[in-house]
N, C-alpha and C positions, 0 to 999 in steps of 0.2 A: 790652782786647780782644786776646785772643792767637791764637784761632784765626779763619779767615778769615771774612765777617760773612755768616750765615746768610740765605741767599734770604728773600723772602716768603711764608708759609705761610696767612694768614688777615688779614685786616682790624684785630682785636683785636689782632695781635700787630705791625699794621703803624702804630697806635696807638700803642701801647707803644715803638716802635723809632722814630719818628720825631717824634711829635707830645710824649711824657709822659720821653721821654729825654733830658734834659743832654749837649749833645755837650762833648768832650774840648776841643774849640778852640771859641771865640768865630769865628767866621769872617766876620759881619756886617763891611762898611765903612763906617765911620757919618760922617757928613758931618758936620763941625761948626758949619758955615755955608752960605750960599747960595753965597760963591764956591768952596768944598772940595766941592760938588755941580757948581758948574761946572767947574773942573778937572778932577772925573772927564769930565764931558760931553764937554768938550775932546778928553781920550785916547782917547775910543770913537772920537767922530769922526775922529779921526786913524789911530788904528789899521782902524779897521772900515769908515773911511767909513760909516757910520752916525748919523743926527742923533738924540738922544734928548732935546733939549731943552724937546719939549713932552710930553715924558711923565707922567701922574699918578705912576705908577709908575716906579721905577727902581732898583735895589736891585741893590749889587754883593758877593758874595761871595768870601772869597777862603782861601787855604790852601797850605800848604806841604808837600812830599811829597820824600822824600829818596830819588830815583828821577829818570832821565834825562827829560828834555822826551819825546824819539821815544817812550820807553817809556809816559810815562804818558797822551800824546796817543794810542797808538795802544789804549788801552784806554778811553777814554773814545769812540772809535770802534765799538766793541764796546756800545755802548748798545743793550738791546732787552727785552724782556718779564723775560727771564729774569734780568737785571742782580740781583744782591748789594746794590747799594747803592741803592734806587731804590724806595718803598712799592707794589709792582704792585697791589698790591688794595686801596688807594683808588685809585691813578689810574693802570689800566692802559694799559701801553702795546702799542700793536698798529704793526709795520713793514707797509706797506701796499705794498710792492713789494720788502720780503726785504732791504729795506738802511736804511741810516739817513736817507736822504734824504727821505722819504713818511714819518711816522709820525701816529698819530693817540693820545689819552691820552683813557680812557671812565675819569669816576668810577666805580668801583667794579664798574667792568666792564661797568656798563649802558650796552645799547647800542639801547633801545627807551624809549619814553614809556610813563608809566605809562598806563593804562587806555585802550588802543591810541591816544592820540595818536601823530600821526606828526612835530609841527616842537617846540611850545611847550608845557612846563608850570607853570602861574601866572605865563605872562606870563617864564620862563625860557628861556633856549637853554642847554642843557649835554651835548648828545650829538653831535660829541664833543664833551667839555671843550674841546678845543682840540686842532687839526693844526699839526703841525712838517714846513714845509719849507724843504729845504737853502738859502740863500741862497748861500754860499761856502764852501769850505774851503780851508783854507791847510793842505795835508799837510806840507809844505817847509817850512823855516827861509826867509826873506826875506832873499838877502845882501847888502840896503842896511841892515836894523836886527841890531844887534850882542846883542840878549836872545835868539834862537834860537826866538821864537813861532811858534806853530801854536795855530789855532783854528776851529772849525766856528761859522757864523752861521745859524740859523734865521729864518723868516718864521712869526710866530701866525697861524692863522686859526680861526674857526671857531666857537668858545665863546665865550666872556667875554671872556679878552686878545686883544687886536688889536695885537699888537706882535710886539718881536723877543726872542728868545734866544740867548745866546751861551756856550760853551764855550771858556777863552782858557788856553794855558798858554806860560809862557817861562821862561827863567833867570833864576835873582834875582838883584836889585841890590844890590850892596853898602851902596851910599847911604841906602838907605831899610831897613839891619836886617834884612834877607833872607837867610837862612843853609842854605836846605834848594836841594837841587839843582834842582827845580820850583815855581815856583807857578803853581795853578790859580788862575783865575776864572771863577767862573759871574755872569752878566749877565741881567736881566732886567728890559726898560721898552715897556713898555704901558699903554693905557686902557682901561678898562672897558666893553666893547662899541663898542669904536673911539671912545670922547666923552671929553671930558679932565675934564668936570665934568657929573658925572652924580647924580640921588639916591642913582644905586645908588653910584659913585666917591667920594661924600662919605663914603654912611655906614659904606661893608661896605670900602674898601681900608685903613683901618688894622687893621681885626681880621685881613682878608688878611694883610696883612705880616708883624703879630706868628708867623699859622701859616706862612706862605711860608717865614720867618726860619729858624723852628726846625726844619722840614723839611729848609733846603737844609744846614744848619750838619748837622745830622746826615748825610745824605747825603753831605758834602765830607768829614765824619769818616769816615764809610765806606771809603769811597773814595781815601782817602788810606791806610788800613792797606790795604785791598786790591792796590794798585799795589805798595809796599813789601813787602808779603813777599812776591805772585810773582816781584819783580826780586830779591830776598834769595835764592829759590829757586834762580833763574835763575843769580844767581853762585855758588852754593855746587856747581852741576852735580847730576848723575845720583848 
């Protein structure tokens, strides 16, 4: 991808670019055991105060961007309908007071029941999909942790996840084979209608994940050329 990654133009093509696309990086964190599932658990808690240990769901993505913490936090701030890297037309997003902290994501824009219901269809809630609101933002570097993190924390409400969202980026660790100036992480541990075992949690959260996966891994690939060549821009000047 050399030039910068094309908005959303249509559904088919938001297919094609998210769902039938191969991203560049594997970006999944895959847990090799129950206690490499706890140890991530451990870090949220720690960093986000956040407990996600009864989560069906929890699935950490993550990605490297050879661009400053401030710079690429401050574009991941910039999240809204119009976003580059982000499918709007399956699951638009709408800021619902002009900033990031209210948003709400309508599948595919739908924002009515089909055949004027007004709440449930087949026994469904998905209008909106789900509402993101802000829990916390750390705009600031924390100068007790020496990684330089910033990250926005979301509350789900409203659709199907009943959980939280997280946006997390810091400086890499040498330690751990970290070599690009940021890594992001995208977080996300929820239940399915707020129940940790559900018919619907058994049957539909593995085919979820499989397309979560492949969404977010594209997305994070996006989004990683898109921060690097405006900061590319940015030092090269006018």
């Amino acid at each position: 991808m050399t030039n910068a990654p094309n908005p959303s133009t249509n559904i088919l093509n938001d297919i094609t670019a998210y769902l039938l696309h191969r991203p560049l990086v594997d970006t999944l964190v895959k847990y090799d055991s129950p206690a490499a599932r706890q140890e991530y658990t451990q870090r949220v808690l720690q960093r986000l105060q956040l407990d996600v240990s009864l989560c069906s769901v929890f699935n950490i993505h993550q990605i490297g961007i050879q661009a400053p913490v401030r710079h690429v936090f401050d574009e991941i701030m910039k999240w809204d309908g119009d976003s580059t890297c982000w499918p709007n037309h399956i699951a638009e997003v709408q800021r619902q007071r002009g900033d990031i902290d209210h948003m709400s994501i309508f599948l595919f824009g739908q924002r009515q029941y089909p055949f004027g219901r007004k709440h449930r269809f087949l026994g469904l809630r998905y209008i909106p999909l789900f509402n993101l609101t802000v829990i916390r933002v750390q705009q600031q570097a924390d100068t007790t942790e020496a990684d330089n993190a910033r990250y926005v924390l979301f509350r789900t409400t409203g659709g199907y996840p009943i959980g939280h969202f997280c946006m997390f980026a810091r400086s890499p660790i040498a330690a751990l084979g970290e070599t690009e100036m940021t890594q992001v992480f995208m977080m996300v541990g929820f239940n399915f209608y707020g129940r940790k075992s559900t018919w619907v949690s058994r049957r539909v959260s593995k085919v979820w994940e499989v397309v979560h996966n492949r969404v977010s891994a594209n997305i994070l690939n996006r989004f990683r050329h898109l921060c690097e060549r405006r900061f590319n821009r940015l030092e090269e000047g006018p």
